[in-house]
N, C-alpha and C positions, 0 to 999 in steps of 0.2 A: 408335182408330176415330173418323173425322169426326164431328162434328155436324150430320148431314146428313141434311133427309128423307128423302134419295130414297138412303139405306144400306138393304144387305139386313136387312130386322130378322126377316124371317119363319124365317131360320136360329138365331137366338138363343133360347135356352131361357129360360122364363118366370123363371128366375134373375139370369140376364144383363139380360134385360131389364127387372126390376129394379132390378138394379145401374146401367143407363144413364137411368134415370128418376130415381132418387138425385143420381147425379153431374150429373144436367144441370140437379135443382133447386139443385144448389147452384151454377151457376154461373148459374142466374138470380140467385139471392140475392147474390152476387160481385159482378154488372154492378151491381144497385140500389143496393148498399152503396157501390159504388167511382162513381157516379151517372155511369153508362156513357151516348155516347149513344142516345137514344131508337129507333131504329131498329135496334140491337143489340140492346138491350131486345127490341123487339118480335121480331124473330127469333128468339133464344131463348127467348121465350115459347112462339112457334110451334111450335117443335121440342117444347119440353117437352110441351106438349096431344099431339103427332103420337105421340111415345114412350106415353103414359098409354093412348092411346087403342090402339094397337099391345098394350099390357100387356093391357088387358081384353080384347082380340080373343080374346087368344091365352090368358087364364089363366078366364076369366069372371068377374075380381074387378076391384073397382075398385081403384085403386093407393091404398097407405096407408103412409105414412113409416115407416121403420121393423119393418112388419110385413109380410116375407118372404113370398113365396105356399107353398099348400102343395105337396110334392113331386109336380109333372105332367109328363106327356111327352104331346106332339104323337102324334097317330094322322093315318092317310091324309087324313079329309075335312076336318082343321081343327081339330075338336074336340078336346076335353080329358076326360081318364080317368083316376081312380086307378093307379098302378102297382104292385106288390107288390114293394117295394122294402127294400134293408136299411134296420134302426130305429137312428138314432146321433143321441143326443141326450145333454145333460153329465152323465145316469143312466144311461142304458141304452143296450147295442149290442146288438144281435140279428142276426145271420143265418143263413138256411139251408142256406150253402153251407158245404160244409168246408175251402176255401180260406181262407175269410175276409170280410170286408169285402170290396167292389167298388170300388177308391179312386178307378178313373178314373170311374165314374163319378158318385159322391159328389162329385170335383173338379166335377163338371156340375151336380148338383144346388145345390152349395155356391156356386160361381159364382169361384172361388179359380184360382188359376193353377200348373198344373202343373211341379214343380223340373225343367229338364231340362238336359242336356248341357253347352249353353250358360252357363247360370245358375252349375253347379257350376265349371266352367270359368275365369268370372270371379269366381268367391268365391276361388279358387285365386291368380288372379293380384294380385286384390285385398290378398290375406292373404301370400302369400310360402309358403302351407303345404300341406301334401297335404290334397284335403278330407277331412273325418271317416269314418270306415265307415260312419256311419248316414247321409250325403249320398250315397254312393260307390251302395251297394245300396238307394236307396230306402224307407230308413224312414223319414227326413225326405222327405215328395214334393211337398209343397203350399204354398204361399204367397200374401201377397198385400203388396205394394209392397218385397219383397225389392231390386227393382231398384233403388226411390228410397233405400232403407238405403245399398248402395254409391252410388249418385253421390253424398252426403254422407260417408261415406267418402274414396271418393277425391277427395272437397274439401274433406278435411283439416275435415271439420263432426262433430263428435259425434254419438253417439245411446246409447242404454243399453235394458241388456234387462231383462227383466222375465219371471218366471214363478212359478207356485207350486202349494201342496199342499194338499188336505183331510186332514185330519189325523182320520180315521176312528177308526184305533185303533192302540196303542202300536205294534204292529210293521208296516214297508214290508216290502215284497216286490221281489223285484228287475225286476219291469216299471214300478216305481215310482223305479227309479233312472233311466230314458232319460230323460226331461225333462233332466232335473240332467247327466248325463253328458255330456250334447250343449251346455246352457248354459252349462258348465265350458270348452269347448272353444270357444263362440264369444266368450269372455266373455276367454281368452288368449291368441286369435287377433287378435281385434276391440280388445284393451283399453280395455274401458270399464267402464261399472259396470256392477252388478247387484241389483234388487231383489228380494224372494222373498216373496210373500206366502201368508201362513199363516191358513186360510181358516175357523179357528173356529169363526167362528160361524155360516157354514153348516150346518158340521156339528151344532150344537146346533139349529138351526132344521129341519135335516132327520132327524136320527139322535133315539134316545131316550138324549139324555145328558145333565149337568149341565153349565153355564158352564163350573164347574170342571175338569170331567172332559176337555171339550174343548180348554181351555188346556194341560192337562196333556200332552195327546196333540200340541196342536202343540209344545212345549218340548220332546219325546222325538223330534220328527218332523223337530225343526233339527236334531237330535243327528247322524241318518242323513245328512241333507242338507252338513252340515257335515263331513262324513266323507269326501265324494265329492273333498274337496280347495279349495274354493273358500277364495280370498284374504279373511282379515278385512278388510282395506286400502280393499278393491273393493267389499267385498257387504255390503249390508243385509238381513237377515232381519227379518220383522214379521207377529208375531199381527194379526190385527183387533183380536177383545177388546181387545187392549193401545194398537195404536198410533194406533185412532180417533179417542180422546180425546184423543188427545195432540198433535195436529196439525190444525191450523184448515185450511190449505192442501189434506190430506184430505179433509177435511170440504165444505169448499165446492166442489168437486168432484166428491163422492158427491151433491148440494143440485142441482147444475147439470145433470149425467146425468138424477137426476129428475125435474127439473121437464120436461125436454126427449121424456119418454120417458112416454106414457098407459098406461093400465090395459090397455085392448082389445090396442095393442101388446106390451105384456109376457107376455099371456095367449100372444097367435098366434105368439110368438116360443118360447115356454117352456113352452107346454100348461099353465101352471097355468090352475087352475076357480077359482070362487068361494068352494069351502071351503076355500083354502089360505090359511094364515094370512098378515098384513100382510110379514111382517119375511121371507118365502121372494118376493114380489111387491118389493118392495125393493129386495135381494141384489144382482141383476144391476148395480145401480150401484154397490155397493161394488166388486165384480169388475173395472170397467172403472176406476176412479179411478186406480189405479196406471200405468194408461197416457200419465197424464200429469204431466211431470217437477214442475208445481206441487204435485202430492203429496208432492212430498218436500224442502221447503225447504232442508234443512240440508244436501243432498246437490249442489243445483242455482242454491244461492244466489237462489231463487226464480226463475228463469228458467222460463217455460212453453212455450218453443218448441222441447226439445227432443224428439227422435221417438224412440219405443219400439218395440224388436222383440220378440215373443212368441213364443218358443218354446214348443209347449205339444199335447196328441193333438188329432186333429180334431175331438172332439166338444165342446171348449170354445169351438168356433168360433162358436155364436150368442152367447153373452157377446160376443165380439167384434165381430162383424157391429153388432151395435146401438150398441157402443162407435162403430164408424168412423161410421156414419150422425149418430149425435149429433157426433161431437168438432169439424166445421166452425163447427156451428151455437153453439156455445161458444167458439171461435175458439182451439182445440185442434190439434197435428196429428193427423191419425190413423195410430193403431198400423198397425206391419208386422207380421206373423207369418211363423213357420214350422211348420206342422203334419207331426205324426208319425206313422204307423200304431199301428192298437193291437197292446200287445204281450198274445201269445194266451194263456189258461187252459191248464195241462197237459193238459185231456181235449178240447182241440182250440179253433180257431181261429172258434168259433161265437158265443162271447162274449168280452167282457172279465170278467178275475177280480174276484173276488170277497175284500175282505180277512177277511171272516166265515169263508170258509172254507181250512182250514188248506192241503186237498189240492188246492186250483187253482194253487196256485204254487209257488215255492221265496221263503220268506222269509228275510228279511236276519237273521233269530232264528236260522236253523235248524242243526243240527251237522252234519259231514258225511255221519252212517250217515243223518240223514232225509232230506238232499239225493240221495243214492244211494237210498231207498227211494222216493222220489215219483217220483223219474226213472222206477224202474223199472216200478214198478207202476200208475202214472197217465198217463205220460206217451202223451198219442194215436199211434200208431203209422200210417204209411204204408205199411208193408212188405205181405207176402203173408201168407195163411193158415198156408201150409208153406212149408218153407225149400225143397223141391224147387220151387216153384212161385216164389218168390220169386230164386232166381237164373236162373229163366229169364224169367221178366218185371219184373223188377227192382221196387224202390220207387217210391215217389211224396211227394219231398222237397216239393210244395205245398202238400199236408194231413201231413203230418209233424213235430209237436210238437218234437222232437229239433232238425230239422234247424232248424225256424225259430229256435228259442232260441239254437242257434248261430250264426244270422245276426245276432242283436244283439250277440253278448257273443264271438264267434271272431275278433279284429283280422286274424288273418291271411287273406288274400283266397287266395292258392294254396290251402293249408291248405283252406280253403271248398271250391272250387270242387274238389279231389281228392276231398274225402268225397261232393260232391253225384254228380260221377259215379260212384263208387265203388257210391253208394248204389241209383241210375237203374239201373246196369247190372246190378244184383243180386250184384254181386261182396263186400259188405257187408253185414252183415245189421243189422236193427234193433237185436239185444243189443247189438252192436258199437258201432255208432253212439250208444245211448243211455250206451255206456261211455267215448264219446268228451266228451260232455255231461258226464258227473258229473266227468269230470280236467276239464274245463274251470268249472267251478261252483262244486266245493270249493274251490280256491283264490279264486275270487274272493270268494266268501261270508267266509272267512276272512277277509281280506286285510281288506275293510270293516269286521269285526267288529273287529279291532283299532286300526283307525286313530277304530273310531267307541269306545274304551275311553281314546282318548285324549283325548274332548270332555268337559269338566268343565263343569257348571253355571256357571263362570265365563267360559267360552268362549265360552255360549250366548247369558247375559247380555252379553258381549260385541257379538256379532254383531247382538246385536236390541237396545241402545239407538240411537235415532237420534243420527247424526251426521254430520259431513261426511267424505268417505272421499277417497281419494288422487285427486284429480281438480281441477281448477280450472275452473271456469262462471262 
């Protein structure tokens, strides 16, 4: 989009508009650094004040670095009004739809740029590979600077990814393997490296647990992670607790994020209040450090200019948003992502699960009579009341627990699309289907549990001293 006043700005959502108030302070800040001359200056000065003053029209707040407006939609006469909107925030998701999440328009809200046709297209030709199932059907749907990933790419320029896990409690669940499944894939495709950060001490800041207890959980949590197949050669894994200390280039990192990033900011961005303690106000800097390659000396030969993609669900995305706003002003590049739908709870697509509780998911623990007993008994159902009513009006595979778990985990795309009409047309019944689920489950369940019988505590150790891994920078 031009730098231009006389752009349409009154179709841009108070997101966008935002995001072009952002970018256009930094390209004030660009000309003064690079001692542009003075009439350039002054022009994009202008612009910028035009943008600010377009943002408060349209949001009735005044523009503040950093701190996102809250979620508004335009009405007829101008004005602005709460909307009752889905809740997605890196706690909570909430909707009242049985669908699920709204992604397009969270894309809107978010201000992120939607995966499409095209995009999938060039990662294809880009890679030499078929793209992934989860690109294919949309479970990867969002991004933001995907596009600048490949033209570095295809200029033969590096970059490496970066993602990681709260480590809650001993056992993952298998909505907790897509992250990993998919950064396995781009990380084979792409050949580059891979960080994994293991978010501890979150979890001790947020959960009621010991240091200990939290360590413990992330060392059982590389176990799973480490299972899915990833190259020692390629991948770093790293607790916080552990690797803080351990690394100055870390450290001043997490130092620069904060100083760059106020209090008021951190609140409006993350809902925290006044009673939440220092070290959850903090956090969000640890989060964003790994975004940049000086965190990891031993890996990058200290270079800081190389760019990070994040594969990672939508609702990590304000961690990020704040990361990209600061990384200029640090003289950072800023992360690319790929954000993923959430994968839904057994009793339907209204929330994300819950590792507390055993019956929202199928865990990576579980043996195959519990995997066949959750399927059956929990799993949210689309079908009919009665089977006479249900082969005449068939299912409904959008709220259908079943159907969607086989959209992450069924590679075969035929396969798919036969059970979904099968399903539509009422010619399938739910038992059916939910039995096509459990052949499809147990084997993978299994299949994990053994490859994860093969990670020894020296494996782990392995993966998680720093070092330099098969790569030259």
């Amino acid at each position: 989009m031009a730098d231009s006043p006389n752009c349409d700005l009154e179709s841009l959502s108070p997101l966008q508009l935002f995001e072009r108030v952002t970018e256009q302070g930094e390209k004030v800040r660009a000309l003064k650094a690079g001692k542009a001359p003075k009439d350039e200056i002054d022009a994009a000065v202008r612009m910028l004040l035009s943008l600010k003053l377009s943002y408060k029209t349209t949001t009735g707040q005044d523009y503040q670095a950093g701190l996102p407006p809250k979620d508004l939609v335009l009405i007829n006469n101008g004005t602005a009004k709460e909307e009752d909107e889905d809740l997605v925030d890196p706690w909570n998701v909430q909707t009242s739809n049985a669908k699920g999440v709204d992604y397009d328009k969270l894309i809107v809200r978010f201000g992120s740029s939607k995966i499409d046709t095209d995009l999938i297209n060039r990662i294809e030709r880009a890679t030499g590979q078929k793209p992934h199932h989860f690109l294919r059907r949309g479970i990867f749907f969002s991004h933001r600077d995907m596009d600048q990933i490949l033209d570095a790419y295809e200029n033969k320029k590096s970059f490496y990814l970066y993602t990681g896990r709260g480590p809650s409690s001993q056992a993952m669940h298998v909505g907790h393997l897509i992250p990993f499944l998919f950064t396995k894939w781009l990380q084979e495709v792409f050949d580059v490296p891979l960080v994994i950060q293991l978010t501890d001490d979150e979890k001790y800041l947020w959960k009621d647990m010991t240091t200990e207890k939290a360590y413990e959980y992330a060392k059982e949590n590389a176990k799973d992670i480490i299972a899915c197949g990833f190259d020692i050669n390629k991948t770093f894994i790293f607790s916080d607790l552990d690797y803080l200390g351990a690394s100055t280039g870390f450290y001043k990192n997490i130092v620069k994020v904060q100083k760059h990033v106020t209090f008021n900011q951190v609140k409006g961005i993350f809902g925290f209040t006044d009673s939440d303690c220092i070290g959850k106000i903090s956090f969000p800097a640890i989060q964003a450090a790994p975004s940049f390659s000086s965190s990891f000396p031993q890996i990058f030969n200290g270079k800081d200019n190389i760019q990070c993609l994040i594969p990672c669900a939508i609702d990590q995305d304000p961690y990020f948003r704040m990361t990209r706003d600061v990384a200029p002003r640090i003289g950072q590049p800023k992360p690319a992502l790929l954000h993923s739908v959430f994968f839904p709870a057994l009793q339907g697509a209204q929330t994300k699960m819950s590792a507390s509780d055993p019956n929202s998911s199928i865990f990576l623990t579980d043996t195959p009579k519990q995997i066949k007993t959750k399927i059956n008994k929990h799993a949210f159902s689309g079908g009919r009341d009665t089977i006479e009513e249900h082969r005449k009006y068939g299912g409904n595979c959008d709220v259908d627990v079943s159907f969607m778990y086989l959209t992450f985990f069924l590679e075969d795309d035929d396969r798919l699309e036969q059970l979904k009409q099968a399903y539509t047309s009422g010619e399938l019944l739910t038992g059916e289907l939910k039995k096509v689920l459990i052949e499809t489950m147990q084997p993978l369940v299994a299949a994990h549990q053994e490859r994860r019988k093969q990670v020894t505590d020296e494996i782990v150790k392995q993966f998680m001293t720093p070092r330099k891994l098969a790569f030259e920078f």
